[in-house]
C-alpha positions as CSV (number, residue, x, y, z in Angstrom):
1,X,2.7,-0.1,-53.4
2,X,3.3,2.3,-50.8
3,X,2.4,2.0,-47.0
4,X,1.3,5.2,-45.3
5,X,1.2,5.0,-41.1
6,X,-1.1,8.2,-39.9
7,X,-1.0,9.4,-43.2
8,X,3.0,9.8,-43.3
9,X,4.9,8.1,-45.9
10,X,7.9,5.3,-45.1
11,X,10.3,7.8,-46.4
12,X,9.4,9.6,-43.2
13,X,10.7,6.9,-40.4
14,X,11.2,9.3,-37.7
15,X,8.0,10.9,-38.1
16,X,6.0,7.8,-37.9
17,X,2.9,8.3,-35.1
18,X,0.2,6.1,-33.9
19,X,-3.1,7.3,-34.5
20,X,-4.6,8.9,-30.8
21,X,-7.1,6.1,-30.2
22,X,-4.0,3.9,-29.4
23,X,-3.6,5.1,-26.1
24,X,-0.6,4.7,-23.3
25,X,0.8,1.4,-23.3
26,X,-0.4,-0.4,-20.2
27,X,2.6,-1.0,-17.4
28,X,3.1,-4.4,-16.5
29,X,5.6,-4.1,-14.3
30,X,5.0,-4.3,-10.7
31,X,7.2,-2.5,-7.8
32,X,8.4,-5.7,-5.5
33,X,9.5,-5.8,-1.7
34,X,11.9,-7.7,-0.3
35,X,11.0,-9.1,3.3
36,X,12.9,-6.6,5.1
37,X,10.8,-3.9,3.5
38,X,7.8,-5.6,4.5
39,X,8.7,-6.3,8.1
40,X,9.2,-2.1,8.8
41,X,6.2,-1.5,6.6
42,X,4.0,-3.7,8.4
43,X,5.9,-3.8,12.0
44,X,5.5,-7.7,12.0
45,X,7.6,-10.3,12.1
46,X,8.5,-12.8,9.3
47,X,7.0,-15.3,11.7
48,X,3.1,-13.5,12.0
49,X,3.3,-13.1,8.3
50,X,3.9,-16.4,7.3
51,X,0.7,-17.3,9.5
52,X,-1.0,-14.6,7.9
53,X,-0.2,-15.8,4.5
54,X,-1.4,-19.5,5.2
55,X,-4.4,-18.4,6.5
56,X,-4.9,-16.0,3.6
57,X,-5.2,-13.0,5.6
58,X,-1.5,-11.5,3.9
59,X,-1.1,-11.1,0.2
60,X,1.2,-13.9,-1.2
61,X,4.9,-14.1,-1.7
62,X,6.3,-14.4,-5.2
63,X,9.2,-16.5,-5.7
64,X,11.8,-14.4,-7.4
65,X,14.6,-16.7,-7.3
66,X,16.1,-19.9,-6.3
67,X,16.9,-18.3,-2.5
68,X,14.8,-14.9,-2.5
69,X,11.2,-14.0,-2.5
70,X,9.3,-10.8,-2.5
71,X,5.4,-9.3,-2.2
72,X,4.1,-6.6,-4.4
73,X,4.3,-3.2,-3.3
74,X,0.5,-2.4,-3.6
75,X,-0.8,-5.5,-2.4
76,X,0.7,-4.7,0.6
77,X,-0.1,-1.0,0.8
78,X,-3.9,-2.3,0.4
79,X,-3.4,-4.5,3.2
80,X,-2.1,-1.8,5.6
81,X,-4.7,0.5,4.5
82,X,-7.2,-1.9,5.3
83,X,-5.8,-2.4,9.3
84,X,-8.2,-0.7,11.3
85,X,-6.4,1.9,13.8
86,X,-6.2,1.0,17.4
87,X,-7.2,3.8,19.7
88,X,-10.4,5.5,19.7
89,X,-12.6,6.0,22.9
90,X,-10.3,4.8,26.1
91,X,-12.3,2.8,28.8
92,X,-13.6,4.5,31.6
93,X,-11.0,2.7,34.3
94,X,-8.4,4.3,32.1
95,X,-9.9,7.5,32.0
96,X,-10.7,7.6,36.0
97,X,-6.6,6.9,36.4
98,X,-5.8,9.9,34.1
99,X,-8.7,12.4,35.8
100,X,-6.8,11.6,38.8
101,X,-2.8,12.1,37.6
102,X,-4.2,15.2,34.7
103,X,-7.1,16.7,36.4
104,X,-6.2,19.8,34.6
105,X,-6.0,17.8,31.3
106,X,-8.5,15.9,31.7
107,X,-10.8,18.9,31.8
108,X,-9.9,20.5,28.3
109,X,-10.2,16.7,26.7
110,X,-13.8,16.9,27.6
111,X,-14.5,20.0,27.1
112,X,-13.1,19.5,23.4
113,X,-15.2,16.7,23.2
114,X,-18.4,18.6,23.9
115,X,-17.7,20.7,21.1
């Protein structure tokens, strides 16, 4: 009895192929940071991040050995995507104290805001 794979016969090993529907192996391997990594990412300290993570505001640490831990690369990404930035509209006591030391400025920032 002969075996074909994809229509090829066994003398063929090398050509052996997979029919299309098959598709790409799925990836189960995930990119992990260690905490030093995470502090520059993020800009906190080990410290906030613990209390982040028992509130369940951080994504979890894995345990990757008996003395070392890590987070996974995109879990974090997703979290600092979902920061919200600071900045936007300035108060208008900080904007009276820069009309007054950047008049000149002061006047194109508005006038690009009217635009």
């Amino acid at each position: 009895m002969t075996i074909t794979i994809g229509g090829l016969e066994p003398s063929q090993p090398d050509r052996y192929v997979l029919p299309a529907f098959y598709g790409p192996l799925p990836m189960t391997t995930k990119n992990i940071l260690r905490r030093k990594a995470v502090l520059a990412k993020t800009g906190l300290s080990s410290v906030t991040i613990w209390r982040l993570e028992k509130a369940g505001r951080f994504p979890r640490r894995i345990q990757l050995g008996s003395n070392s831990v890590g987070w996974v690369a995109e879990e974090v990404d997703a979290w600092v995507q979902q920061r919200q930035r600071v900045g936007g509209k300035q108060s208008s006591a900080n904007q009276a104290m820069f009309a007054k030391i950047f008049p000149s400025l002061m006047e194109m920032l508005t006038e690009l805001e009217r635009r």
